[in-house]
C-alpha positions in Angstrom: 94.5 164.5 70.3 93.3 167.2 72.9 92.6 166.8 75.7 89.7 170.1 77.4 89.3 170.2 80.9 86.1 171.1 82.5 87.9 174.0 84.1 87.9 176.0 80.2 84.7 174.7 78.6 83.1 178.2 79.4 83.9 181.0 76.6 84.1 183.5 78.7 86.8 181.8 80.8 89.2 181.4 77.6 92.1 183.5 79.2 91.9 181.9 82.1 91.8 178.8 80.3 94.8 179.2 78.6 96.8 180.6 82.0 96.3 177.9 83.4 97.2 175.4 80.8 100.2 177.2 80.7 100.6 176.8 84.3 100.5 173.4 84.4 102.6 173.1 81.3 105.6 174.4 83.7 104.7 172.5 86.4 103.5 169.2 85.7 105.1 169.1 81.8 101.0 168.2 81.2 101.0 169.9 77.4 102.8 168.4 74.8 102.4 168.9 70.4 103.7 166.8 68.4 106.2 167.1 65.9 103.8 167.5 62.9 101.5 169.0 64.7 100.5 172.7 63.6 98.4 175.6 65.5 95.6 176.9 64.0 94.0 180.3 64.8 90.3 180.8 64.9 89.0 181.4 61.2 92.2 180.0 59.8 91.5 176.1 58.2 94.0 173.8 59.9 96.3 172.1 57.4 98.5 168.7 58.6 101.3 166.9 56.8 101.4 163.6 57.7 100.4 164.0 61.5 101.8 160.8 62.9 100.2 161.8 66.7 97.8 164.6 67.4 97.5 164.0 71.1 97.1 167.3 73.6 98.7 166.8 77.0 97.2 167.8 79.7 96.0 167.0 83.9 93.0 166.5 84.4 91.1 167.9 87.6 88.3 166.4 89.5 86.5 167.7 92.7 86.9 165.3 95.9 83.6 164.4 98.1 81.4 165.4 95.0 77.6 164.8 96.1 75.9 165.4 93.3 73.3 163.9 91.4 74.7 163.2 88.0 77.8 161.7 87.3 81.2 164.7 87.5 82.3 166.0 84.7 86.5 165.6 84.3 87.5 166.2 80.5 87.3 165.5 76.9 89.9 163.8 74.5 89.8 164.4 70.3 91.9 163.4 68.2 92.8 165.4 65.2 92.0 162.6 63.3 88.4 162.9 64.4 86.2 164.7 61.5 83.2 164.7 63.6 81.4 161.6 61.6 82.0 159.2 64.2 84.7 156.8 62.6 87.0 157.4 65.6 86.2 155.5 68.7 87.9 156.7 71.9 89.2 153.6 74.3 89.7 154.3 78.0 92.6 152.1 80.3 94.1 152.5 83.8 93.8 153.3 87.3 89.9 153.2 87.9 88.7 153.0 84.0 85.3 151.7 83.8 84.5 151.9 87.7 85.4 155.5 88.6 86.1 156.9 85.5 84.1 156.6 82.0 84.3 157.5 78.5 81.9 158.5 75.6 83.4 156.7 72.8 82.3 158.3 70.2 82.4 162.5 71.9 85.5 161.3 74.5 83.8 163.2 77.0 85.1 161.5 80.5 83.3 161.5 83.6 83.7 160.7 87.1 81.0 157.9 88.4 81.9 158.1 92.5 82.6 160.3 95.2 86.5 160.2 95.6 88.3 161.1 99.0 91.7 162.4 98.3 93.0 161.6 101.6 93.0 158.2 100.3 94.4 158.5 96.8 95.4 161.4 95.6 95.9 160.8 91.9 94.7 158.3 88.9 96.8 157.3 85.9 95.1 156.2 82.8 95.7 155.6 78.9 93.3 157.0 75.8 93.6 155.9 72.7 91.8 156.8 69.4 91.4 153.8 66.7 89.3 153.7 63.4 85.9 152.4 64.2 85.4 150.1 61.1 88.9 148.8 61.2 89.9 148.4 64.9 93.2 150.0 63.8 94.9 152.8 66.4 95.0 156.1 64.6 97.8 157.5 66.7 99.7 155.8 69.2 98.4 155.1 73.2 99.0 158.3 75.1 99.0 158.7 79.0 97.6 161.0 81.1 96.4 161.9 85.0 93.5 162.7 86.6 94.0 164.5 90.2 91.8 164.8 92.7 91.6 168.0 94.2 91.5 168.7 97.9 88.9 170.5 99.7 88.9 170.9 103.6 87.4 167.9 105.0 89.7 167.5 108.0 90.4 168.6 111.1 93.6 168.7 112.8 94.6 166.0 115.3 96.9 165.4 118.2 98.0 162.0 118.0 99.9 161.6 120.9 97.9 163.3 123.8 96.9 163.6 126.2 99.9 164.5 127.3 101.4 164.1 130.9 104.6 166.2 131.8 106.7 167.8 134.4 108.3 171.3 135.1 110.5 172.1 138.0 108.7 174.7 140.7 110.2 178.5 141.2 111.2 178.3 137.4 111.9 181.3 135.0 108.8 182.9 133.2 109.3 181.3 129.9 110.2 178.0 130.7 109.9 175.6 127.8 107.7 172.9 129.1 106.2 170.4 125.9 105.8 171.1 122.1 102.6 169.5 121.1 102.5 169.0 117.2 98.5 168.1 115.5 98.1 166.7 111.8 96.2 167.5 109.2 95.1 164.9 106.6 94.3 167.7 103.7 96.7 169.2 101.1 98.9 170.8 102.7 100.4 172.3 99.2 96.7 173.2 98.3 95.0 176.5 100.0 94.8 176.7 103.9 93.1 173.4 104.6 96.1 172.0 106.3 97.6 175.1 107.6 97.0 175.0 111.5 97.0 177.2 114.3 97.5 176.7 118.0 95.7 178.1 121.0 95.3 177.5 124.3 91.5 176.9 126.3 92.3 176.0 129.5 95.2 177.3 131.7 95.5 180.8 131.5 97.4 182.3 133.1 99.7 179.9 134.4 101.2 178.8 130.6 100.6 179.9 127.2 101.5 178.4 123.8 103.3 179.2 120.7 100.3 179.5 117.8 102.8 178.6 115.1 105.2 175.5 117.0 102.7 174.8 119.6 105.7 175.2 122.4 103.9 175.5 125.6 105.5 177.3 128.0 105.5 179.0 131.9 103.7 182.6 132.2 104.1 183.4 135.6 107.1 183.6 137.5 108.1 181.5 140.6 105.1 178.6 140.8 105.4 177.2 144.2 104.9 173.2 144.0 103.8 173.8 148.3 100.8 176.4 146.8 99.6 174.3 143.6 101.1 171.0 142.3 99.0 169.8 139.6 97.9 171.4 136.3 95.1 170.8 133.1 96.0 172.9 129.9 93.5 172.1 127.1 95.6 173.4 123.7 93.1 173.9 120.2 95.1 173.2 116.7 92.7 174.9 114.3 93.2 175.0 110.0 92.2 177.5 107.5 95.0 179.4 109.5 92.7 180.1 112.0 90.0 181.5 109.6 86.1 181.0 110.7 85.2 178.1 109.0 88.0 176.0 109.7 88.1 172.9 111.1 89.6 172.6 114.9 90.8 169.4 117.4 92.0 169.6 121.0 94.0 168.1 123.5 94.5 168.0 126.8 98.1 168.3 128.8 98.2 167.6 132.6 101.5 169.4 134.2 102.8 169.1 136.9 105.3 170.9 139.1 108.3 169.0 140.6 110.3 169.8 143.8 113.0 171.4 144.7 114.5 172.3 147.8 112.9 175.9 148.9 112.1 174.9 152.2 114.3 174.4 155.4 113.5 172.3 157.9 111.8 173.9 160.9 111.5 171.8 164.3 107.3 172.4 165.8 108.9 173.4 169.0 111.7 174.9 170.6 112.3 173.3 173.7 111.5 169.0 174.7 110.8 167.0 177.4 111.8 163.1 177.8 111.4 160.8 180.7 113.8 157.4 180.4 114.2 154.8 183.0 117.1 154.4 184.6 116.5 150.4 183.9 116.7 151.2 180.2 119.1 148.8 178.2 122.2 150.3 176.4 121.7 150.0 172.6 117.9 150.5 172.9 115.8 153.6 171.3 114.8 155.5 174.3 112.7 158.8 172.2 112.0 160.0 168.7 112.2 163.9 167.5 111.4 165.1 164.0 111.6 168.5 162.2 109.1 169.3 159.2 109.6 170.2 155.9 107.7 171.2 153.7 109.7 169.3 150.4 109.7 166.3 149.6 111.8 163.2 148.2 115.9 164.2 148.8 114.6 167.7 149.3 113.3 166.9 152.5 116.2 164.5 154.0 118.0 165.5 156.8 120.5 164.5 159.1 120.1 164.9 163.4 122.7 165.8 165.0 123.8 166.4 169.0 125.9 170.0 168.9 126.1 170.0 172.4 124.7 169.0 176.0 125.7 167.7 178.8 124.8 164.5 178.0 126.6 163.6 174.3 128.5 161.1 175.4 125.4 159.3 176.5 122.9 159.8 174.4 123.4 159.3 170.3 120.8 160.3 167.7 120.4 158.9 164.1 118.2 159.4 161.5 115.2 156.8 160.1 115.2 156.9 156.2 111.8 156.6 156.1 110.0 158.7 158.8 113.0 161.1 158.7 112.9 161.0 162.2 115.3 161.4 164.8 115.9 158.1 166.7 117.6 158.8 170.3 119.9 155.8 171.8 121.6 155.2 174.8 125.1 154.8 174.6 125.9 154.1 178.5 123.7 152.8 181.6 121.7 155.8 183.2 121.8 155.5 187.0 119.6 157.6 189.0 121.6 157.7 192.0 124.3 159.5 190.3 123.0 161.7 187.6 118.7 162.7 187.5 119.2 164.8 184.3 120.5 165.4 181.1 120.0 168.6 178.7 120.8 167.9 174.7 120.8 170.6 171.8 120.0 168.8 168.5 119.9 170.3 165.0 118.2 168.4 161.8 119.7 170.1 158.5 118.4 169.4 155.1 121.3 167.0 153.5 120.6 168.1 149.5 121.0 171.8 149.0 120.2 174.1 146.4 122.7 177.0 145.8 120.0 178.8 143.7 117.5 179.2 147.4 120.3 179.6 149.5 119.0 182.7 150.2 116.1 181.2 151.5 117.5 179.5 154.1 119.6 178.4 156.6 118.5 175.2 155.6 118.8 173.8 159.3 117.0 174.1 162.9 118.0 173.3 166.2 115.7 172.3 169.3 116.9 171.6 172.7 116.1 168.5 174.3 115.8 167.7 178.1 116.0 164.1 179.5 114.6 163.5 183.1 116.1 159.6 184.1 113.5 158.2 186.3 114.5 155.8 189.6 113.9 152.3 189.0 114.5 148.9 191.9 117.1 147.4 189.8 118.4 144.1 190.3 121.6 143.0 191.7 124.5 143.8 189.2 126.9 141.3 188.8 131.0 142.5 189.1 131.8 141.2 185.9 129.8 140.7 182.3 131.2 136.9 182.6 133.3 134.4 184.4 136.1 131.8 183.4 136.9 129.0 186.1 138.8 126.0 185.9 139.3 122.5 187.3 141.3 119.9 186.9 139.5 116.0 185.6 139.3 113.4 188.4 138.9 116.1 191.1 137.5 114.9 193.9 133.4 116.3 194.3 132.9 119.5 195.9 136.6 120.6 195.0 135.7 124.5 194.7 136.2 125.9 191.0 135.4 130.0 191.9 133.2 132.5 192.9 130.4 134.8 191.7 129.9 138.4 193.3 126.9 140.6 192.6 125.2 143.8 194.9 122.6 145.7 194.7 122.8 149.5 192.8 120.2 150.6 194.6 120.8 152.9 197.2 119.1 150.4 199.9 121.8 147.5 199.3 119.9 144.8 200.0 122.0 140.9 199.8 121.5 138.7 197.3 121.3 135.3 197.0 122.7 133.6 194.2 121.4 129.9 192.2 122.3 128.2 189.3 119.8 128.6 186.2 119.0 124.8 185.7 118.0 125.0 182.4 120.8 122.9 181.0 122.0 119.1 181.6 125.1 120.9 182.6 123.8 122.5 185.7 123.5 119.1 187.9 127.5 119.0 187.5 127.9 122.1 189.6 126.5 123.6 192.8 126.8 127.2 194.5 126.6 128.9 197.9 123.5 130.8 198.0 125.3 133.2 200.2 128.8 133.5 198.9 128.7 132.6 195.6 131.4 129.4 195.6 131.0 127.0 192.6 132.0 124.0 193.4 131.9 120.1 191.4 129.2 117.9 191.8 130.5 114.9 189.8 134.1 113.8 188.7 135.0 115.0 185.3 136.9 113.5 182.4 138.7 116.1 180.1 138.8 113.4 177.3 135.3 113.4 177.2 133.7 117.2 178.2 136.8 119.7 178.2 134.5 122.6 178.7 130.9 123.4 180.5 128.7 126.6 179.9 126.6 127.0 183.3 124.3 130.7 183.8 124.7 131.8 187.4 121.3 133.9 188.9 121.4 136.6 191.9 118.2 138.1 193.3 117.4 140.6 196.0 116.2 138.5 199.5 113.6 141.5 199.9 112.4 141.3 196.0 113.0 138.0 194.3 111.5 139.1 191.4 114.2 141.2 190.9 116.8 138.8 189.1 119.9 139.0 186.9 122.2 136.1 185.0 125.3 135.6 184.1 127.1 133.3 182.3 130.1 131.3 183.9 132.6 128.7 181.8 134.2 126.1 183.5 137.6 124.7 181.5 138.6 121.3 182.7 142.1 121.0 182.9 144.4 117.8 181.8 146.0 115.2 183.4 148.2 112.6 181.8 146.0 110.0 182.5 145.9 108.5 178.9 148.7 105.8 177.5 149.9 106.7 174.1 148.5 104.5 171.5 149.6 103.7 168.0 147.9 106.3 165.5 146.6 103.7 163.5 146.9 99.6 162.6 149.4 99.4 160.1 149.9 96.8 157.3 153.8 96.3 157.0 155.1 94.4 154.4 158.9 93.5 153.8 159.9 92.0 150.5 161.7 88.6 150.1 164.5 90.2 148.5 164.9 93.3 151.2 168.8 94.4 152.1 169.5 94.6 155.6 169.1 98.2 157.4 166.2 98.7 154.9 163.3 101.1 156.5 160.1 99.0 155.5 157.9 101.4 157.4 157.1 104.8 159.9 154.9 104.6 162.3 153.6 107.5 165.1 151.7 107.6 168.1 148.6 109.5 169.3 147.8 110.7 173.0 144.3 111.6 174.1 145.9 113.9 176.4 146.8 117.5 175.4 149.9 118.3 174.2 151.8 119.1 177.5 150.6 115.4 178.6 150.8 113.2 175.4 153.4 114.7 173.4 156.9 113.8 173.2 157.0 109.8 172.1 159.3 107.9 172.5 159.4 104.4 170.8 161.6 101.2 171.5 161.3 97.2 171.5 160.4 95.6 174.4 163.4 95.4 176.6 162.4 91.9 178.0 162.3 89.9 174.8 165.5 88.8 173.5 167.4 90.5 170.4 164.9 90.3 167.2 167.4 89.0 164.4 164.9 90.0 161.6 164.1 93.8 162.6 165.0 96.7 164.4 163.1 99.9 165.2 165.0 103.1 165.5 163.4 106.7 167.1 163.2 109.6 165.1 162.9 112.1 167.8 160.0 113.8 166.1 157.0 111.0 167.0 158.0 109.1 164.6 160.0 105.7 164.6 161.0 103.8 161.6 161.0 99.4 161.7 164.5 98.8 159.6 164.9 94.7 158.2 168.2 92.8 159.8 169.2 90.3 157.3 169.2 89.6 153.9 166.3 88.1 152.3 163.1 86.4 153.2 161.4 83.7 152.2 157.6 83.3 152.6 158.0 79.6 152.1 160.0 79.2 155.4 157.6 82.0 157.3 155.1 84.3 156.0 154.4 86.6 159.0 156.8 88.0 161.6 155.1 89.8 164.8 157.1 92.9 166.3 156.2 94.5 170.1 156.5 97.9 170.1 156.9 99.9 173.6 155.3 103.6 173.1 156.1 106.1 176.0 154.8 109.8 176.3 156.5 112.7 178.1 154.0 113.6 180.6 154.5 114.0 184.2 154.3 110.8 185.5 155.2 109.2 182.0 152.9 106.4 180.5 153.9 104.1 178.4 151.8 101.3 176.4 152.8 98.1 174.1 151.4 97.2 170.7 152.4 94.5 168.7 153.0 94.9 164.8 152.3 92.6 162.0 154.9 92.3 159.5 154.3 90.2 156.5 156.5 88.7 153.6 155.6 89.4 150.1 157.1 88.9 146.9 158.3 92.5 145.2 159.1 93.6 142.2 162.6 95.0 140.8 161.3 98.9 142.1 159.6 97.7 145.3 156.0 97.0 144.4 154.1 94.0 146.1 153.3 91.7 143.7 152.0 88.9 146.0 151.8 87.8 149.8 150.7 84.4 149.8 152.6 81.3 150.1 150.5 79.7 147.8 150.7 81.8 145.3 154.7 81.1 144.7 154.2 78.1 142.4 150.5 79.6 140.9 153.2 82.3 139.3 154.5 80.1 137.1 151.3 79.7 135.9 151.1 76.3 136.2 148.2 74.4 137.5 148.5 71.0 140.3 147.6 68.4 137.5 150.3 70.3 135.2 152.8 69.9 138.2 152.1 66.2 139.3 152.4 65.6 135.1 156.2 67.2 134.6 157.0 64.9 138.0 155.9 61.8 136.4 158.2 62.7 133.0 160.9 63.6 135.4 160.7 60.3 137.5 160.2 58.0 134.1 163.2 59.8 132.2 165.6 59.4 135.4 163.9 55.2 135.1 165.0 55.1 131.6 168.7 57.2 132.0 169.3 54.6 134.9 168.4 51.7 132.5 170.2 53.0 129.8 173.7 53.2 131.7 173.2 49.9 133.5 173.1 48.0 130.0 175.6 50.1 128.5 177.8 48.2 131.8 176.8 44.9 131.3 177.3 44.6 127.7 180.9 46.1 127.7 183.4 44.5 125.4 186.5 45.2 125.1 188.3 47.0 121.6 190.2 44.0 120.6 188.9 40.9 120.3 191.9 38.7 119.5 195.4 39.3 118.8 195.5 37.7 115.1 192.9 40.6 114.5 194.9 43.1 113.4 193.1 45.7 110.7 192.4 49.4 110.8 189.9 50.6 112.7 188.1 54.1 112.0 185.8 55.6 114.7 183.5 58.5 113.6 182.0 60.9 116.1 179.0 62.7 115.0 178.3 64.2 118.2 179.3 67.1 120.1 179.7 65.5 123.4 179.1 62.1 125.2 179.6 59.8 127.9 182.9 58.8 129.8 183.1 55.3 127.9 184.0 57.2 124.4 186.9 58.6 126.3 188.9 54.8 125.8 189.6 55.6 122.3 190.7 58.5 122.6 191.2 61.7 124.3 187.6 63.4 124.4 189.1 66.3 125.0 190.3 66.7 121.2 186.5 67.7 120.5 186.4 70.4 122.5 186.9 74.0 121.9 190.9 74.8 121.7 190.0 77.2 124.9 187.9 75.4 127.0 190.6 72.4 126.0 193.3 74.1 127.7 191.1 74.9 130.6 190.3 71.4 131.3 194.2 70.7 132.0 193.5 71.3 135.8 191.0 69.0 137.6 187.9 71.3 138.6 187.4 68.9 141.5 190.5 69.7 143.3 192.0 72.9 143.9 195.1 73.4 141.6 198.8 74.0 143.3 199.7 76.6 139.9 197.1 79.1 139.4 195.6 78.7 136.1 196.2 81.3 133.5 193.3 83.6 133.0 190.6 83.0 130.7 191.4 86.3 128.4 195.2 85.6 128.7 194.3 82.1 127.4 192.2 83.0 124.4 194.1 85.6 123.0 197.4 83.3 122.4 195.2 80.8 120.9 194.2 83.4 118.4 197.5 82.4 117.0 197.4 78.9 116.8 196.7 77.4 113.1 194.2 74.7 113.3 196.2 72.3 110.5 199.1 72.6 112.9 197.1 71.3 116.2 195.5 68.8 114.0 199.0 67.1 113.3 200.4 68.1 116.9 197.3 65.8 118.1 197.8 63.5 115.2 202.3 62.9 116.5 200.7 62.7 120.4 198.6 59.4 119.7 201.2 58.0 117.4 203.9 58.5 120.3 201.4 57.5 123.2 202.3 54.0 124.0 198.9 53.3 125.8 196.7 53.4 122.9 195.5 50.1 120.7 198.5 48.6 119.0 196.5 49.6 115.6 196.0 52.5 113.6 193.4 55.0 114.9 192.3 57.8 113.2 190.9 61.3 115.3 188.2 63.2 113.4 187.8 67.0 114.8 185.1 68.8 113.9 186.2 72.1 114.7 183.5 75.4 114.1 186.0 78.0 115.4 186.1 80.5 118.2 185.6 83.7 119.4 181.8 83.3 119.0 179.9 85.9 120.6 177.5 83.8 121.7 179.2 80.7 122.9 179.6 77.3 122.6 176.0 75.4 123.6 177.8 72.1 124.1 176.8 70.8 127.6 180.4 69.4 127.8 181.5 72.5 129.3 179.2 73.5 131.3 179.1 71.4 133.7 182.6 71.2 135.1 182.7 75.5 135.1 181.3 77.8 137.2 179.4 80.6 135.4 180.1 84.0 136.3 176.9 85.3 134.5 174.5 88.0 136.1 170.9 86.8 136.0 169.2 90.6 136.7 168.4 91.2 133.3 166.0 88.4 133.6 163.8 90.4 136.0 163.5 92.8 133.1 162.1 90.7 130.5 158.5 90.8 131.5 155.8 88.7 133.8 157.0 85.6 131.9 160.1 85.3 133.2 159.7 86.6 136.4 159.9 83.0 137.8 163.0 81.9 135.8 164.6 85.3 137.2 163.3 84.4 141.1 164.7 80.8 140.5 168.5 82.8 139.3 168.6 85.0 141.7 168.0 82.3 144.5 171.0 80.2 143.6 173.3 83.1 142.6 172.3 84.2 146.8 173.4 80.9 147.4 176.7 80.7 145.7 177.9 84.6 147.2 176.7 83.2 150.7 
């Protein structure tokens, strides 16, 4: 298939035609021939074999903005299948076919339908195809190809940033970049000279010019004073076509504008000053302003005042106001009139921010002389000192003089001065003064403890001008007595537990003194000397205001007495000494093992136990019933003794079995009781516990370990030859049973035979270990184990 372009329908235009196909061929690869495909020159008949594609490659071109009438002619497809009869139908697809872009079907002539704008899209892509009119069938494959819309100049340049606003620095160099300003083109720029712009410059000639390629404005004339001219308009044209009549031009405006920089010194108005300042002026206070010009400004135009010389530095001082940049002139020390009328001052103001590159322009400082003329003013009187400190000492008697207050008159006349107090305090009416002299003296009896200081202002005023008046302050420290016992610092809650060793410190206690420390310090503590000897405590003094309460005996009891009560006699070291007596309140608590309290109340030493009063009044009545019943028991036991033998004739064996570990003195007639009893605690029981033996007994461990030896079938028959030998036993054969379990048992026989007639040696401490539940049971121990060592 071929594709013709409007651009080669014209005969004569047949060279040109095929330059530019050619052209394009390079360029956009827009020709292409099949494999099969054969050239044909004119005259010559075109033979194929077997053309599987005849397609012709090529771009199509079509005019932008086209106004005209008819619809634009683009292009024409054929196939080389086409033999002119109209059996081939050409079929249009793509980008805009059908809309923008139609087809003749039957010619393949294609044509543009609406006015395209490049700017908005610059090329179409679309697909032809060639298929067999009575059988729908494609007679070569779909082939692609692009229509491209070509450019004409139909816009004008733009600056899309401006206007633009910018700064140059004044005095700069001829040449002086100062913005490049850049304007767009929406044409081709690859297509002719629509898009190919120029810069120029309208408005601000000669000041700056501008670059007609980069649009780089810059400075034309040298040294631009900001002080002549600050502000600037430049209008800059961008033109296309190169600058070509016909083209198309925009504009924009830049507003410049010249910065400082520090070309000008500071220059005062005048060379020589006159001030007039009161003699009455205060020290501190502004007293004149002075002020060079310059003609800069920001940091250019700061500057510092300075005093270079004068008669009158060291009164006068001179700073500079940020701001104003003025020069602000204070007054160090009090003018007097009498003494000095004049003072003369040079003062320079210098630029603080120089430029190196003006020096040359400068000094960049002035200097001005300044003359001050101190005018005579009727001062008041002046008082011989700024303030006053006086003291007194509390309890003085009223009118007992605390000081005195001088003031005169500067002035040259010296007129006296009569002095009151300011009463514009509550503190005033405590004090009064001699108009004349000046004496303060009390009004009222002070107490330190209460007021140790009062502020009072003192007035003096001219007799011949009253209006005339100056203050001063005046302090009056009251001074200390000892006229305050010591006290104790605080009520204290001592406690000392029930199980406390003697010469135990169960609390410290200090003092406090509302006198000052040469008064009230220095305690000393002690019991009162006309009581008789406490024998439950002791306090000792610690020489450092302290004094520590110490227990004197063993042990407490809350149930005998709950609260002891301890005077105290507290003495300070002041001059005379005072001295006071406090009583302390020591109560008894029950502790634990590491000194906590666990309780203080009498009560509370049977609720411990946890048990209740109906639980108590219930174990009583057991108790009481079980001692009826014991007492019952032994009294029938008595009357109903008999005796082992009931006759003579009634002679016959007679076996006693014991099936307990222990019992009551009447088993002891058959036999010796002590048989049943451990082989140790059987030799122990040789010596009557109830009297003291004459031979000491051998010791326990000296004991057991030679009855490790002993064979218990040999003490069996050693028993067994002792009753048989014993005249005092029945005249009848007895027979001893011994239940014997052994020894050396670590824990101990449980038989309550023993342990009655021996006194245990055991430590009951641990019990306090064992928890709350047997902290009775270890409180009960440890009472009769006190009683036993006492």
């Amino acid at each position: 298939m071929r594709i013709t372009s409007t651009s080669c329908i014209c005969p004569v235009l047949v060279c040109l035609c095929f330059v530019q196909r050619c052209y394009g061929a390079a360029h956009h690869g827009s020709i292409k021939v099949t494999r099969n495909q054969t050239k044909h020159i004119e005259g010559e008949t075109e033979v194929h074999h077997r053309p599987k594609r005849g397609w012709v490659w090529n771009q199509f071109f079509v005019l932008e903005e086209h106004m005209g009438p008819d619809p634009q002619y683009v292009g024409k497809l054929h196939s080389n299948s086409d033999k002119g009869d109209g059996s081939v139908k050409y079929i249009l697809t793509g980008e805009g076919a059908g809309t923008i872009f139609i087809i003749d079907d039957t010619t393949g002539d294609i044509h543009s339908t609406k006015s395209l704008d490049r700017e908005q899209k610059t090329h179409y892509v679309l697909h032809a195809q060639a298929i067999d009119r009575r059988t729908n069938k494609p007679l070569e494959p779909e082939s692609e190809f692009i229509i491209k819309v070509q450019d004409i100049n139909d816009n004008a340049p733009k600056f899309t940033d401006g206007p633009y606003i910018v700064t140059v620095p004044e005095m700069s160099e001829m040449g002086t970049s100062v913005l490049q300003v850049t304007a767009t083109d929406a044409d081709d720029p690859t297509y002719g000279n629509s898009a190919r712009v120029v810069y120029s410059i309208l408005q601000g000639q000669p000041y700056f010019s501008v670059d007609p390629k980069t649009g780089v404005i810059r400075t034309a004339l040298h040294n631009m004073d900001r002080e002549a001219r600050e502000h600037y308009s430049v209008v800059i044209q961008a033109k296309d076509m190169a600058g070509q009549v016909g083209g198309l031009s925009g504009s924009t405006t830049v507003n410049i504008t010249l910065t400082d920089v520090n070309d000008n010194p500071p220059r005062f108005p005048q060379k020589h000053y006159q001030l007039y300042v009161p003699e009455s002026a205060q020290v501190g206070s502004a007293v004149g302003k002075i002020k060079a010009n310059d003609a800069d400004t920001g940091s250019n135009a700061d500057m510092k005042y300075t005093i270079i010389n004068g008669d009158g530095s060291g009164v006068f001082s001179i700073s500079t106001d940020k701001e104003t940049r003025e020069g602000i002139l204070s007054l160090k020390k009090p003018l007097n009139y009498e003494k000095k009328k004049s003072y003369t001052l040079n003062i320079e103001g210098a630029n603080t921010h120089l430029d190196f590159r003006f020096s040359h322009l400068g000094p960049f400082k002035d200097v001005t002389m300044l003359k001050i003329i101190v005018g005579d003013v009727d001062e008041p009187p002046l008082f011989t000192m700024p303030s006053y400190v006086m003291e007194v000492y509390e309890n003085a008697k009223i009118g007992t003089p605390v000081g005195t207050v001088m003031a005169q008159d500067p002035d040259a006349a010296n007129s006296l001065v009569r002095y009151f107090i300011d009463h514009n305090t509550e503190e005033d009416g405590y004090f009064t003064i001699d108009a004349s002299t000046g004496t303060i003296k009390t009004a009222k009896i002070f107490d330190r403890e209460e007021t140790p200081w009062y502020n009072i202002t003192v007035a003096a005023s001219e007799i011949d001008n009253p209006g005339l008046v100056s203050h001063v302050p005046v302090g009056v420290r009251i001074l200390d007595i000892n006229d305050n016992p010591p006290e104790l610092a605080r009520d204290y809650d001592v406690v000392v537990c029930e199980n406390t060793k003697p010469g135990q410190v169960i609390q410290t206690i200090t003092a406090t003194d509302k006198d000052e420390s040469a008064n009230g310090a220095r305690f000393h503590f002690s019991l009162d000397e006309g009581l008789s000897l406490n024998p439950n405590f002791t306090l000792r003094n610690n020489e450092d205001n302290t004094a520590s309460i110490l227990t004197r005996r063993r042990r407490y009891s809350r149930m005998t007495q709950d609260t002891y009560y301890l005077p105290v006699l507290i003495s300070d070291g002041g001059v005379p000494p005072l001295s006071s007596s406090s009583t302390l309140t020591i109560r008894v608590c029950a502790c634990e093992r590491d000194g906590r309290v666990r309780t203080c109340h009498a009560e509370a030493f049977l609720s411990s136990a946890g048990l209740s009063t109906g639980a108590l009044i219930a174990i009583l009545l057991c108790v009481v019933i079980l001692l009826a019943i014991v007492v019952l028991f032994i009294t029938l036991r008595h009357s109903k003794k008999e005796p082992l033998i009931i006759s003579e004739e009634d002679v016959r064996e007679n076996v006693v079995t014991y099936d307990d570990e222990g019992g009551g003195e009447e088993d002891t007639e058959a036999f010796d009781i002590t048989a049943l009893r451990n082989p140790s605690a059987a030799e122990e029981l040789k010596y009557r516990r109830d009297v003291r033996p004459e031979v000491k007994p051998v010791s326990r461990h000296h004991l057991s370990s030679s009855l490790d030896s002993i064979d218990v079938q040999e003490f069996i028959k050693q028993r067994l030859a002792e009753a048989d030998l014993d005249p005092s036993v029945p005249p009848y054969d007895s027979l001893q049973t011994y239940a014997y379990e052994g020894h050396r048992s670590e824990a101990g026989s449980i038989s309550s035979l023993d342990s009655a007639t021996t006194h245990s040696d055991q430590d009951y401490n641990y019990l306090g270990d064992w928890g709350p539940e047997f902290k009775k049971l270890a409180e009960l121990y440890g009472e009769i184990e006190s009683e036993r060592t006492t």
